[in-house]
SENULO-795775 format. One record per residue (C-alpha): residue in one letter; z, y, x. Coordinates in steps of 0.5 Angstrom, whole numbers, plus 500, padded with zeros to 3 digits. Last residue first. Layout:
SENULO-795775
AZYX...
//
This chain:
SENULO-795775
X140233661X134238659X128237661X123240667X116240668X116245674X111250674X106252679X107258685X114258683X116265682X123267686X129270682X133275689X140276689X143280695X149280699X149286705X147286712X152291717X148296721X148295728X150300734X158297734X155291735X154283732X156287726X160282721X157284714X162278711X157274715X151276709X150269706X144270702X143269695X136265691X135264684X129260682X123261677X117257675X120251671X127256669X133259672X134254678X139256683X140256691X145259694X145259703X139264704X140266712X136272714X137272722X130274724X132281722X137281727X133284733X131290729X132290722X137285717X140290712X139285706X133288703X130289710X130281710X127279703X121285704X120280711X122274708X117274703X111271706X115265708X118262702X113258701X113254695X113246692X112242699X113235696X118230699X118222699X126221702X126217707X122210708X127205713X123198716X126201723X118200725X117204720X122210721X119211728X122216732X129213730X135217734X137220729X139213725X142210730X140204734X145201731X148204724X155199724X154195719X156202714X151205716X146200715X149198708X148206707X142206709X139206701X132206703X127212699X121209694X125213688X129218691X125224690X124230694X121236691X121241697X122248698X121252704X123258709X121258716X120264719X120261726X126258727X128254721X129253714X130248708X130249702X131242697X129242690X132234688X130228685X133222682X136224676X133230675X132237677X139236683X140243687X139245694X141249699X141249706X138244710X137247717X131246723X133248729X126248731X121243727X123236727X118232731X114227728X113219729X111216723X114215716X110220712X103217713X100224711X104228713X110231710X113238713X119238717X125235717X126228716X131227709X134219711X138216705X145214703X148211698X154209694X160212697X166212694X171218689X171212683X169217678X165222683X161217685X158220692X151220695X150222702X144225705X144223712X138228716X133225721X129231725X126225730X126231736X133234734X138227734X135226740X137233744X144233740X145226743X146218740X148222735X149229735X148228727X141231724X142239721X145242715X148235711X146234706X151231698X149229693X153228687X152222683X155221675X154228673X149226667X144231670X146229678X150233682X148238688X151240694X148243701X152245708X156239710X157239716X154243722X159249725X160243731X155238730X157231725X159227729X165225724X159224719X159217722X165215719X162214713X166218706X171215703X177217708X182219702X187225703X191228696X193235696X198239701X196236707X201234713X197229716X190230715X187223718X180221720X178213721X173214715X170220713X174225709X174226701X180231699X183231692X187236687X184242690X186247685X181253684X183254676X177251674X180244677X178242684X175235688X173236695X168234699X169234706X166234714X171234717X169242719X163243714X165243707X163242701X165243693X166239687X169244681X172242673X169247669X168241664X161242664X161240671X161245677X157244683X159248690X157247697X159251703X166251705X169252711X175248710X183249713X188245709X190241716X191248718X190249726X193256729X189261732X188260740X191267744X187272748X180273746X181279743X178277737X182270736X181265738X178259736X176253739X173247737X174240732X173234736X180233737X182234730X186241729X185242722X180249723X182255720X178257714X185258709X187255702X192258698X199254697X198253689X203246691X196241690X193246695X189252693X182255692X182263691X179264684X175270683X172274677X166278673X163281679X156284677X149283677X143286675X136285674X130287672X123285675X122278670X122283663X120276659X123271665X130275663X135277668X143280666X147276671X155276670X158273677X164269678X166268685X170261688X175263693X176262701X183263703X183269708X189268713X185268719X182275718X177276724X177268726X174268733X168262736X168262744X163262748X165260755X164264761X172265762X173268754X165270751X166273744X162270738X164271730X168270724X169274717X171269713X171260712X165260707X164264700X163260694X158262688X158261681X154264676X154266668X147268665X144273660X137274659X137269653X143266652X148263656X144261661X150257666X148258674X151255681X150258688X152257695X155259701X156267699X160270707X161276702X165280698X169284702X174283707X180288709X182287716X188284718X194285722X196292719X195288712X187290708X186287701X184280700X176280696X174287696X168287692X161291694X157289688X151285690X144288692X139287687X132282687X126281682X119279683X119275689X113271690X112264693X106262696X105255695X097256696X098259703X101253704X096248702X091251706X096250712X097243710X090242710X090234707X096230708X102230704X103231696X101239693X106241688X108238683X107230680X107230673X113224670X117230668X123233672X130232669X135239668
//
């Protein structure tokens, strides 16, 4: 889909506020996913349900009805505190993450009715057809994880990916997105992952797929459980894009937070290198845009996908009830790949003021506020009481100029306690406040 020349949204400055409650979006329709088993239950290991969705990718097949794709992430995890230290546990370590086909019945005639059902899974598989896990790979920089007693560490795996992204291309061939290097991955339709895209310097020895460091060496700095969250791929398929969730901790996490400066890479898929990169700031857009502007609270980007050549639809979320979506457009934005690649110094999340450093990010355009839905959105997907702030919208997909599709990702329904509920995988279509002007391909 391409987007017309037509502005959308509301540009920068003004009464921001104003122009948010203007941008309301509004849920119309929603339904909670059908509980399906995706590995069965082993005396050493639970049974892990459909959830832990990370992304979401649609094909209309015909008036009202829609196959779609999501990935699910590593399996079920959690916290637990061993020796005074938070430590992160894998409560079914052998799960392999898989791809899930959806059947969706949704038409913009009757917008309120919706229905979803399991049509497939496809676990991904090394070159071998060994099936993936999500441990970690066992780099330095990678954490601990125990298991849930806490006693022993679970065991590295250099096959191991935490993914989160997913494009398909006409083809049904599959790009996806991981958190742990962080990666990108090149998959066949049947889940075969052919080839893995890591940051330069970094090895994978014993892999069961072919290995290239294509990607920036910076990226390997990426924050603990804070890689690669958002994938997209250009109309004519030549680009992918790939965000990372939150800036790099570079030269600090603390830095890094107060210039809320995001790497967006840019990827041939043909060539397998990187061609690009720019800078996504957090937050809303001012009136000079460049300027010095703290990021908001742990502010995450975690979704997107591609409505032209050259701009995407952004969600970003952070602390507080926030929950966005942005028209970002390359046009004006500096390539800082030859920076990066030069050296990135100062880097780039440490840049307060991205005019002295002669760099234009990203142009954004606020399209829709998500906030005044996230209440009903939350009760939806069992979220009350202290969690209710925990909602996490993970897959984002355009239906048509004025509706998205939305899906969550429930932690496997992971109760934080034995007094809690667990949150359950929902669908929701979204009514832009205005149209897109869309195209296609």
């Amino acid at each position: 889909m391409a987007v017309g020349s037509q502005p959308i949204g509301v540009a920068g400055g003004g009464d921001q506020a104003g122009a948010e409650e203007r941008l309301a979006a509004e849920v119309v329709a929603s339904c909670t996913l059908p509980a399906v088993t995706l590995a069965a239950a082993t005396p050493a290991e639970p049974a892990v349900m459909l959830g832990g969705i990370s992304d979401l990718c649609v094909e209309r097949l015909e008036q009202g009805r829609w196959r779609a794709w999501a990935v699910t992430d590593r399996g079920p995890n959690g916290i637990i505190t061993v020796d005074g230290n938070e430590r992160r546990t894998l409560l079914a370590p052998s799960f392999a993450p898989c791809i899930v086909e959806f059947a969706i019945d949704w038409d913009a005639r009757r917008p309120e009715r919706i229905s979803a059902l399991v049509t497939g899974t496809t676990t991904l598989r090394d070159s071998a057809g060994e099936p993936l896990s999500g441990r970690p790979n066992g780099a330095a920089e990678d954490p601990r994880i125990v298991d849930p007693s806490g006693t022993r560490s679970i065991a590295s795996d250099p096959d191991g990916v935490d993914t989160e992204g997913l494009v398909r291309t006409r083809s049904g061939a599959c790009w996806l997105a991981e958190e742990y290097r962080p990666s990108l991955l090149a998959a066949t339709s049947d889940g075969i992952v052919r080839h893995r895209f890591i940051p330069a310097g970094q090895t994978l020895a014993g892999a069961g797929m072919k290995v290239s460091d294509a990607l920036p060496n910076t990226y390997a700095e990426r924050r603990d459980n804070r890689g690669f969250e958002a994938l997209a791929i250009a109309p004519d398929e030549s680009r992918i894009f790939a965000l990372v969730q939150s800036p790099l901790d570079r030269p600090d996490r603390e830095t890094a937070a107060r210039s809320g400066n995001v790497r967006l890479l840019v990827f041939d898929p043909a060539s397998g290198t990187t061609v690009a990169e720019h800078v996504y700031r957090l937050g809303g857009p001012s009136k000079r845009r460049h300027r010095p502007k703290a990021g908001p609270t742990d502010g995450k980007l975690c979704a997107m996908a591609a409505v032209g050549p050259a701009s995407l639809l952004v969600l970003e979320q952070a602390q507080g009830g926030i929950a966005r979506l942005y028209l970002v457009e390359f046009e004006s934005a500096t390539d800082t790949l030859p920076r990066t690649q030069a050296g990135d110094d100062p880097p780039l999340e440490s840049l307060d003021d991205l005019d002295d450093a002669g760099i234009a990010p990203l142009r954004k355009t606020l399209l829709a506020d998500l906030g005044p839905a996230l209440d009903g959105m939350r009760s939806q997907a069992g979220l009350r009481g202290e969690r209710a702030g925990g909602l996490k919208i993970e897959g984002l997909a355009v239906a048509d100029e004025r509706h998205v599709f939305l899906v969550n990702d429930d932690d496997f329904g992971v109760r934080e306690d034995a007094d809690s509920a667990p949150a359950h995988s929902c669908l929701w279509v979204v009514r832009l406040p205005r149209p897109m002007s869309l195209t296609p391909p």
